[in-house]
C-alpha positions in Angstrom: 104.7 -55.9 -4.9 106.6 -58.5 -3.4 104.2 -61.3 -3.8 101.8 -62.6 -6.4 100.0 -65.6 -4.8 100.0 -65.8 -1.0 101.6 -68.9 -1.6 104.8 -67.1 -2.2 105.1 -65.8 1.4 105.7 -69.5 2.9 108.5 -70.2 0.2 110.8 -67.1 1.5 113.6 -70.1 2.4 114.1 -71.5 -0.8 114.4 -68.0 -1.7 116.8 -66.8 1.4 118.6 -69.9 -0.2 118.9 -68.6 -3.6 120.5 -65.0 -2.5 122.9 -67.2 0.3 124.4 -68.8 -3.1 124.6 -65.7 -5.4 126.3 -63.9 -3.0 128.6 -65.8 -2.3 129.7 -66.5 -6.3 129.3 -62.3 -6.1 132.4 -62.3 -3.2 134.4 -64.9 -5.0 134.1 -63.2 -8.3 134.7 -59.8 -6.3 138.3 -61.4 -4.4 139.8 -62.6 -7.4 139.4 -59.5 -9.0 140.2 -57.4 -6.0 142.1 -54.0 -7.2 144.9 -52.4 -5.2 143.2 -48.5 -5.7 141.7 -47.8 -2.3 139.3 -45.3 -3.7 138.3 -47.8 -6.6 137.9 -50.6 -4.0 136.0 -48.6 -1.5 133.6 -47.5 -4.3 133.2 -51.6 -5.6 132.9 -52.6 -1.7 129.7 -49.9 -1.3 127.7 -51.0 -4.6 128.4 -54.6 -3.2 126.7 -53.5 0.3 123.9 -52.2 -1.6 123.5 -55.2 -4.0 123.7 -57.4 -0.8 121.5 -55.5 0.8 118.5 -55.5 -1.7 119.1 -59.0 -2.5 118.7 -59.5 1.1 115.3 -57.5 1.3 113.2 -60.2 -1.1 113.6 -63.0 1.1 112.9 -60.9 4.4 109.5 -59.3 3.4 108.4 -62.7 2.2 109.4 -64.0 5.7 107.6 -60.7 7.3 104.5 -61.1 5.3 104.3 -65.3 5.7 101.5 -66.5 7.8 103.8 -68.3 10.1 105.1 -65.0 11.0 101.6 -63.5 12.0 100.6 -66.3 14.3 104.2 -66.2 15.8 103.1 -62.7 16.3 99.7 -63.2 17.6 100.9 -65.8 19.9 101.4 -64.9 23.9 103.4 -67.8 25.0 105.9 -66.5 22.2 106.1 -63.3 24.3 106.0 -64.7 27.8 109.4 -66.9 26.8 111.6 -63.4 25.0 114.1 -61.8 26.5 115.4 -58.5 26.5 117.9 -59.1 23.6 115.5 -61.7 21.8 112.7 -58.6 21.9 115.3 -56.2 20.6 116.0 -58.1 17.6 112.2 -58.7 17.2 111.2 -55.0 16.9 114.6 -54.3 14.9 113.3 -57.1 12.1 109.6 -57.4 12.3 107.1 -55.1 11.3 104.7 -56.1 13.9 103.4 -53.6 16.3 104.8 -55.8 19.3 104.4 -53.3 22.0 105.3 -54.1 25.3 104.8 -56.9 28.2 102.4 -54.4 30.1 99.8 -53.9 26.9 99.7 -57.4 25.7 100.4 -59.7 28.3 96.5 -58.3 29.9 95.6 -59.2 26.3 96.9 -62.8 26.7 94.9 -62.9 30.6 91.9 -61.5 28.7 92.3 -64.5 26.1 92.7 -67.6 28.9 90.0 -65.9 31.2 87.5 -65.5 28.6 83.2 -64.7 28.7 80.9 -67.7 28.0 78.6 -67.6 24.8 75.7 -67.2 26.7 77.4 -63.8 28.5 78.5 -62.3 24.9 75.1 -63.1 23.1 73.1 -61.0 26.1 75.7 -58.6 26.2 76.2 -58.2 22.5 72.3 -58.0 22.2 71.9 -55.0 24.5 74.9 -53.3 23.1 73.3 -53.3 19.6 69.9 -52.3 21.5 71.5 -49.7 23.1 73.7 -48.4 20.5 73.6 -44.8 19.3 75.2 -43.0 16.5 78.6 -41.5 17.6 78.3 -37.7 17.0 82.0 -37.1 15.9 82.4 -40.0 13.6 85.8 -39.3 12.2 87.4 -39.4 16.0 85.4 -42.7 16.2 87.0 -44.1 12.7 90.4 -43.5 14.4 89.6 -45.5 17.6 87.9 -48.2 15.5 91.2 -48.3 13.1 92.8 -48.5 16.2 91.4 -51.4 17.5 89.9 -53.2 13.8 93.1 -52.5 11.4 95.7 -53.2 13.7 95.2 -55.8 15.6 91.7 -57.6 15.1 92.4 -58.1 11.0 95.4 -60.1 11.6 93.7 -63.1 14.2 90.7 -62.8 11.7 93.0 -63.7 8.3 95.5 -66.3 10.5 91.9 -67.9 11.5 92.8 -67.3 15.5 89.6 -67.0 17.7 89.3 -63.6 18.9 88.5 -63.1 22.8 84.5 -62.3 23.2 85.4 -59.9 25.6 87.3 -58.1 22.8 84.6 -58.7 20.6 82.4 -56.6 22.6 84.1 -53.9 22.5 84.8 -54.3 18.7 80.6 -54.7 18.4 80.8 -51.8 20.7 82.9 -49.4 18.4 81.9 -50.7 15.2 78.4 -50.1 15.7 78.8 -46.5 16.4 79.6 -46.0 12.7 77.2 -45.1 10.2 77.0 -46.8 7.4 79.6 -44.8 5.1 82.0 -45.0 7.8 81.4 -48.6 8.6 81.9 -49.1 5.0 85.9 -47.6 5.3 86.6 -49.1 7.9 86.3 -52.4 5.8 88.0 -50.5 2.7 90.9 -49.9 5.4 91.1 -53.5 7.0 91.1 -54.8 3.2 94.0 -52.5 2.4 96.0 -52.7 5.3 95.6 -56.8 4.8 96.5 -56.5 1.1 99.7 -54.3 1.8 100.8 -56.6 4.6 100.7 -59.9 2.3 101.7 -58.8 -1.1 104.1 -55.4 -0.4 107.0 -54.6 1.6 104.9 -53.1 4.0 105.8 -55.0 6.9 108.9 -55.7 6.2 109.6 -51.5 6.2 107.7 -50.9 9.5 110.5 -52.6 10.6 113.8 -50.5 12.2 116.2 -52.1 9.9 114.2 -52.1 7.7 113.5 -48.7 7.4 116.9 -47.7 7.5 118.3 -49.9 4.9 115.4 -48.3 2.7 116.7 -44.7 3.5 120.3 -46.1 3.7 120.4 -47.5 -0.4 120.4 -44.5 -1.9 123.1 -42.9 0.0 125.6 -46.0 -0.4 124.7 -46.1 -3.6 125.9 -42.3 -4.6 128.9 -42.5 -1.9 129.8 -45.4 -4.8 129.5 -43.1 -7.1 131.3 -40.1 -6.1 134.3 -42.5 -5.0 134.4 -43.8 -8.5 135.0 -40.5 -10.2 137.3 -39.2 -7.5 139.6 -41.8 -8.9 139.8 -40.9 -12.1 143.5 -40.6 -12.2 144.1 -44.9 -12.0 141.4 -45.5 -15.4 144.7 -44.7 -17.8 145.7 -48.5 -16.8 142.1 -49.5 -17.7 140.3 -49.7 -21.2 137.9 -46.4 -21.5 135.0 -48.5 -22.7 135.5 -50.5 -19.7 135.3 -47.2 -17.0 132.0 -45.7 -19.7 130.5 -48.9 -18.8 131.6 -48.8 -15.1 130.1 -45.4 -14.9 126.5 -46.5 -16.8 125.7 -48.9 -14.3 127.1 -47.1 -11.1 125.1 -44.0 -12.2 121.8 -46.4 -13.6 122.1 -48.1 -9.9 122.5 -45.1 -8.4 119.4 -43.0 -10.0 117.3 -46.3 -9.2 117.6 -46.0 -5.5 117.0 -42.6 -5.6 113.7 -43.0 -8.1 112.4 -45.5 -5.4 113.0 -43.6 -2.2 111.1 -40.3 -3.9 108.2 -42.0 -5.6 107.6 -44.8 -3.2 105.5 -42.3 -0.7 103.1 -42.0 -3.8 102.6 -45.3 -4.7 99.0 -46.5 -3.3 97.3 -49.6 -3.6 93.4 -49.2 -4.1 91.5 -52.5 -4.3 88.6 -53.0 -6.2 85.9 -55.2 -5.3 84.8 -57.8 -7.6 81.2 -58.7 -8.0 81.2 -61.2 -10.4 78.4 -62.9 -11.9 77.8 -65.9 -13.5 74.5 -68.2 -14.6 73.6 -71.8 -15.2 70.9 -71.1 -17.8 73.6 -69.0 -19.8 76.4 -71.7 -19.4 73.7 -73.9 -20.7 72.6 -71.6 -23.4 76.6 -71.8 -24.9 77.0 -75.1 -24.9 74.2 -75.9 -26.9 74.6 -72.9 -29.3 78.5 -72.8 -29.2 80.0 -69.5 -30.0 83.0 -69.0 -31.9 85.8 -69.0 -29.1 84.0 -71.8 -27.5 84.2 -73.9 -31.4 87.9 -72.9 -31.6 88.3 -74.2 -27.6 86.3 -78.1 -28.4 89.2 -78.2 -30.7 92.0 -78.4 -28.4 89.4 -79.9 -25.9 88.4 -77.2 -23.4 85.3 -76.1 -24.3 84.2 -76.9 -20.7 86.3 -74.8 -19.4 85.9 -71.8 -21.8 82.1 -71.6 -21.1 83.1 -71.2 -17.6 86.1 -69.0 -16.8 85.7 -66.8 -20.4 82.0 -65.6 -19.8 82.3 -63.9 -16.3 80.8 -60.7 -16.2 80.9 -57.8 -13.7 77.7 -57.0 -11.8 77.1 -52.8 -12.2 78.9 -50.1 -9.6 77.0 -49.7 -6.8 76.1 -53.0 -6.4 78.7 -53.9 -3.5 77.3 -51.3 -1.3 74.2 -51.9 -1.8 74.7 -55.9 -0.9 76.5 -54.7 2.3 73.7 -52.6 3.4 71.4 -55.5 3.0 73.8 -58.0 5.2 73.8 -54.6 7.8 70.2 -54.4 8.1 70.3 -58.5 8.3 72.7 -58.3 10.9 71.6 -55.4 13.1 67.4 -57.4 12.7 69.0 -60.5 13.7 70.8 -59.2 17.3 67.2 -57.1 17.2 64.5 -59.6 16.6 66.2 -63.3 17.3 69.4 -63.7 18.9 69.1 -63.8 22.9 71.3 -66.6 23.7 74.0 -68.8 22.9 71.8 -71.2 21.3 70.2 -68.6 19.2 72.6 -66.9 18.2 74.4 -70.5 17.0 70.9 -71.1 15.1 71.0 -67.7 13.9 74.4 -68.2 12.4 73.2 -71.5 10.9 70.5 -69.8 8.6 70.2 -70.0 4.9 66.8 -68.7 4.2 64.8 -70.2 6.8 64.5 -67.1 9.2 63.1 -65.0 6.1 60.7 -68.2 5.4 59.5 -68.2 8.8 58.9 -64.3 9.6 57.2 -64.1 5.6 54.9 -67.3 7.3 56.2 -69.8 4.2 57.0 -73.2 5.7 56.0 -74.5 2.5 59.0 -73.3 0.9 61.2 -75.0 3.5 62.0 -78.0 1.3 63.6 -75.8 -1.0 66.7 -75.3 1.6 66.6 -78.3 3.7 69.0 -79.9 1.6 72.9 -79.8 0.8 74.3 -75.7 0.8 75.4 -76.2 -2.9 72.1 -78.4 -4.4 69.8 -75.4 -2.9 72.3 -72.1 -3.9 71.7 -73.9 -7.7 68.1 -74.5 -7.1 67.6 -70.5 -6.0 69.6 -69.2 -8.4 67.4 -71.0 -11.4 65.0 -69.9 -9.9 66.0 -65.8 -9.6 66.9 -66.5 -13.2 63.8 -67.2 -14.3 61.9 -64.5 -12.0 63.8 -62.1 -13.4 63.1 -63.3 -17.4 59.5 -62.5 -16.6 60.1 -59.3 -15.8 62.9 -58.7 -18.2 60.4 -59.8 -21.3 57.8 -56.9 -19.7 60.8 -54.2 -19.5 60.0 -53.5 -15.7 62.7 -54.9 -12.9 62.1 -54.1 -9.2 65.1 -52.6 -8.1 65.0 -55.2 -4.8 64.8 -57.6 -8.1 68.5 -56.6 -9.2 70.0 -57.0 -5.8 68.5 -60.2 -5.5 69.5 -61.4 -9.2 73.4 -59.8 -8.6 73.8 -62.0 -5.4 72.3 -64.9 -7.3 74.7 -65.0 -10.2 77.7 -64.0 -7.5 76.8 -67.3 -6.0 76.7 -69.2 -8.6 80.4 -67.3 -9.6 81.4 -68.8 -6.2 80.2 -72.4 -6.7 81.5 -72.4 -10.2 85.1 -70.6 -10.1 85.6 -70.6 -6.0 83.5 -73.7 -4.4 86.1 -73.6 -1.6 84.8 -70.0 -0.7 81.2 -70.8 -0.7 81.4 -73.6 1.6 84.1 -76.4 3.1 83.3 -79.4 0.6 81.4 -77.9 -2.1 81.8 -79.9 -4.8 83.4 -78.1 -7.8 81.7 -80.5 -10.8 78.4 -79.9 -9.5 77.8 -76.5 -11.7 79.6 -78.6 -14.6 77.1 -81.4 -14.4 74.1 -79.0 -14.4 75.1 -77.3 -16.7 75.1 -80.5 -19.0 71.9 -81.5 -17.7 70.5 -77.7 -18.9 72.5 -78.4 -21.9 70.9 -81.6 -23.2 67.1 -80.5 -21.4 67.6 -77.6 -23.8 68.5 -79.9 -26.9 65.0 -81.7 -26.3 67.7 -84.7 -25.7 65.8 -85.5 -21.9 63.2 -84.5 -20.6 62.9 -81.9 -17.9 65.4 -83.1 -14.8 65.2 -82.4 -11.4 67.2 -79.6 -11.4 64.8 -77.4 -13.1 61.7 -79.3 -12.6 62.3 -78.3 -8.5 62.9 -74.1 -10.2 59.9 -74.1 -11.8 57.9 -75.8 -9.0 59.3 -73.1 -6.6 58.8 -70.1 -9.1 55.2 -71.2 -9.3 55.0 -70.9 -5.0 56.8 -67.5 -5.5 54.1 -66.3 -7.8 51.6 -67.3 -5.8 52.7 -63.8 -3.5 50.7 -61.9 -5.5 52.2 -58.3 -4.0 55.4 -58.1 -6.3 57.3 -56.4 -3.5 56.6 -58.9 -1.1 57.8 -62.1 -3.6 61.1 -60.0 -4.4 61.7 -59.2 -0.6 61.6 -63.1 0.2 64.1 -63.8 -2.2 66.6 -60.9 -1.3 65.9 -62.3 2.2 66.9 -65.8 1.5 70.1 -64.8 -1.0 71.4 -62.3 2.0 71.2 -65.7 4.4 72.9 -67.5 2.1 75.8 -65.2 1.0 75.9 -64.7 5.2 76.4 -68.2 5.6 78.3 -69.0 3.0 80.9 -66.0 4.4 80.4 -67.5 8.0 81.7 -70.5 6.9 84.8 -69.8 4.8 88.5 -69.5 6.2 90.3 -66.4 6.5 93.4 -67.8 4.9 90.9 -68.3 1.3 90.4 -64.5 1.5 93.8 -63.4 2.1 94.7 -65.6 -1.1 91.9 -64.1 -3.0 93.0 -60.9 -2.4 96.2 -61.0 -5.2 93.4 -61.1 -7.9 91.5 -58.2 -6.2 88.8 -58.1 -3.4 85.5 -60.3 -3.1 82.2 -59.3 -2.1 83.1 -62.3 -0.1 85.4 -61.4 1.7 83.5 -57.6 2.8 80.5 -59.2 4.1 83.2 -61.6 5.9 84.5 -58.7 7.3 81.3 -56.7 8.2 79.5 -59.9 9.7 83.2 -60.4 12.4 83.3 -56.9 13.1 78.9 -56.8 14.1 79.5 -59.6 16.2 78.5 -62.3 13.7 80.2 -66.3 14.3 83.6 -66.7 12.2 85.2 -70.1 11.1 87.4 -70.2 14.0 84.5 -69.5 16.1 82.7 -72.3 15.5 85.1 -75.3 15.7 88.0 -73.7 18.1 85.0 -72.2 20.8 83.5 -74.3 23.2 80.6 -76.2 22.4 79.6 -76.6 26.3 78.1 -73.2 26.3 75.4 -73.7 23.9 72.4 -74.7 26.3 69.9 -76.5 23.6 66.8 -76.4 26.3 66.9 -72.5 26.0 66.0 -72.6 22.3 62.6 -72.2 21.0 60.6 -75.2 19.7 60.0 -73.8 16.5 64.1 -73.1 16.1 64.2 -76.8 17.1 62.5 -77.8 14.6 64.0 -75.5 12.0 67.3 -77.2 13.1 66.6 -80.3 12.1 65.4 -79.1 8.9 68.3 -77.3 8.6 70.6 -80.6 9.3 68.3 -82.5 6.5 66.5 -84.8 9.1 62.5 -85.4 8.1 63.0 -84.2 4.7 61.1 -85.6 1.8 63.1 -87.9 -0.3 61.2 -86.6 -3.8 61.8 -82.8 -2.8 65.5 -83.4 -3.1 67.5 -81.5 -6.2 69.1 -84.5 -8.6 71.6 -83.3 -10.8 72.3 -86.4 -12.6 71.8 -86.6 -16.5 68.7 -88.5 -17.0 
């Protein structure tokens, strides 16, 4: 790994800096000590090559894997303006795929002469109507690698608007796939990103680069062998001085060679993390302290214990599962609802009220119509608590521990990452429920808003009196939410996520751009002409304004403050 934090990429000139100065201490150091033996002086000028060298290479796959690079990369005026000899010294140093003028300047025409809206939601629509299983699905991975893992990934993570031309065929290839090969191609995109931001992947793909990496090891033992050929000029020197010499020529030396064998074998697998967290359970700790959390109020961060200590890890299985509920979301919504630009802006603009409406409960509506973060807090009390009754009765619905792992992932999101859930989440909104729990809990105030609102809507959940039914209206709303809440977030967030391991996030990101679904760059880089509002239904009219808080009941609202 070259990189810890994706941070690290953009500071590849202080570093480039840092090597500039060391070597040139190394060449002072190395002229005043300059030794008459040629074969001793062409062995000292070949370990100095390779210590140059690998200096050299920290700095350039920080610059290879920096974000600047990629949208350098991704940009066609850049190519329009290269010459021959600026082109050259492209593909020599960068590990882009840069191709030629005759692939990517059509790409470019594509990208200024691009469909409406309106054409790619009719034309995306009767691609997924029209789709059928490919029968040789591993010839169809490799075209959709193609197309997915080396190209579309990058504009998606540099948050560059991708063509809707090219995201018809995209929709086109992806939806081909089963799910199990759907499912790789996101493992593949996530690797291929990871590698490109936090290895020396990039900077290897590169032709220099690729021959200094086979070059090292070869300087390095030319070094070698022209330090013991002259041996007859060490009587002048002192032996411990030439034992030493040798130690690190031969240590050098076996290095290289060690990195060049086992490199091939090194692979990066990325898990995905599904964490969980809950209110009720923050709440629970801070009124009956455990020990860590006694030993944290004394250097005053108890707060911050009870929320970054007590993360738990929702069971295997539980990520594909999710992603086959946002699949069936997905393919239901091109299906059933989206037919036009405007719908398929409204569809994209859901949080729960589609499932609301097809279940026939507008009475539940005031549960969502308010801010993104008050109503994920207000859901996921109440999951909590539908799943304590069945819990106490040692019977859970297996819909019911989808529903509860997306739940507590949310409320993970809001807690430890409210910049992935939503642009302006407030991050001390969890903290200050969790007091309010806290103190409601302590018989210290009476019962807030917060869960007075959970309780009401538990009760209109139990009035569904099929069990099946109730669960499938919450797994509906939770898989609108983590949708929208993935709609909404910037690629940049999950490249940065990436160095402590994949989100669930950030694979229902990817599976929602690659079925067609609106990205962040979509929605405030793409034209807002295109959107035709008199097309939309009335009921989705009215929905909207829900949706944007207008005609909402004062009293319905969520108030976190202590009381």
């Amino acid at each position: 790994m070259t990189a810890y934090s994706i941070q690290d990429n953009e500071l590849w000139v202080r570093h480039a800096i840092t090597v500039a100065s060391q070597i040139t201490v190394a060449l002072y150091v190395f002229c005043m000590s300059w030794s008459g033996e040629k074969k001793l002086l062409q062995a000292a000028i070949l370990m100095f090559v390779v210590g140059i060298i690998r200096s050299c290479q920290k700095p350039w796959a920080l610059q290879s894997a920096s974000i600047s690079a990629m949208v350098a990369y991704l940009s066609p005026s850049a190519l329009r303006k290269q010459g021959m000899v600026a082109r050259f010294w492209q593909v020599c140093t960068s590990g882009y795929s840069y191709g030629s003028k005759s692939t990517r300047l059509p790409e470019a025409a594509a990208e200024e002469k691009d469909i409406y809206l309106q054409e790619f939601a009719q034309e995306a629509r009767k691609c997924v109507l029209e789709s059928e299983l490919a029968h040789d699905q591993d010839a169809t991975v490799k075209l959709a690698q193609h197309c997915l893992v080396d190209k579309y990934v990058y504009r998606l993570l540099a948050d560059i608007p991708v063509p809707y031309s090219s995201r018809i065929k995209i929709l086109r290839e992806f939806i081909a796939l089963d799910f199990r090969h759907a499912h790789h191609i996101l493992d593949m995109m996530l690797l291929s990103s990871f590698e490109h931001f936090y290895t020396r992947k990039t900077m290897l793909n590169s032709g220099l680069g690729l021959c200094s990496y086979l070059l090292l090891p070869f300087l390095a033992l030319a070094s070698v062998i022209l330090f013991s050929i002259g041996h007859k000029y060490y009587h002048d020197y002192n032996a411990t001085d030439v034992k030493v010499t040798y130690i690190l020529f031969s240590c050098t030396t076996l290095l290289e060679v060690i990195i060049l064998l086992l490199d091939p074998f090194i692979s990066f697998t990325e898990s995905v993390k599904v964490s969980q967290h809950s209110l009720l359970s923050c709440g629970y700790r801070a009124k009956r302290p455990t020990v860590l959390m006694k030993l944290a109020t004394l250097v005053s961060c108890k707060d911050y214990v009870n929320m970054h200590c007590y993360i738990e890890e929702a069971p295997p299985g539980c990520s594909a599962l999710i992603l086959q509920f946002v699949h069936g979301y997905v393919r239901g919504g091109w299906k059933e609802y989206i037919h036009n630009a405007a719908s398929f802006r409204n569809f994209n603009g859901r949080k729960g009220h589609w499932t609301l409406k097809k279940r026939s409960l507008p009475h539940l509506r005031w549960s969502l119509n308010m801010a993104f973060d008050r109503s994920v807090l207000l859901w996921h009390i109440t999951t909590d608590l539908l799943c304590y009754d069945y819990t106490t009765a040692g019977n859970i619905p297996e819909c019911a521990t989808g529903s509860a792992v997306i739940s507590r992932y949310m409320a993970y999101l809001l807690c430890i990452h409210p910049e992935m859930l939503m642009p302006g989440t407030r991050n001390s909104i969890f903290n200050v429920a969790c007091h309010n729990v806290e103190l409601i809990l302590g018989d210290k105030s009476p019962l807030g808003n917060l869960v007075h609102n959970a309780v009401r809507l538990q009760k209109e959940l139990l009035e569904l009196q099929d069990e099946g039914e109730r669960w499938e209206v919450v797994q509906g709303v939770w898989v609108e939410m983590l949708c929208y809440s993935a709609c909404k977030c910037r690629g940049y967030l999950h490249a940065q996520k990436m160095s402590d391991g994949v989100e669930l996030l950030s694979r229902v990101w990817l599976l929602l751009s690659n079925m067609g679904m609106e990205t962040f760059a979509d929605r405030f880089q793409k034209p807002w002409h295109v959107m035709i509002r008199k097309e939309a239904p009335d009921d989705d009219k009215e929905e909207e304004g829900h949706e944007d808080g207008a005609g909402r009941d004062v009293d319905n609202e969520i108030n976190i403050s202590v009381v």
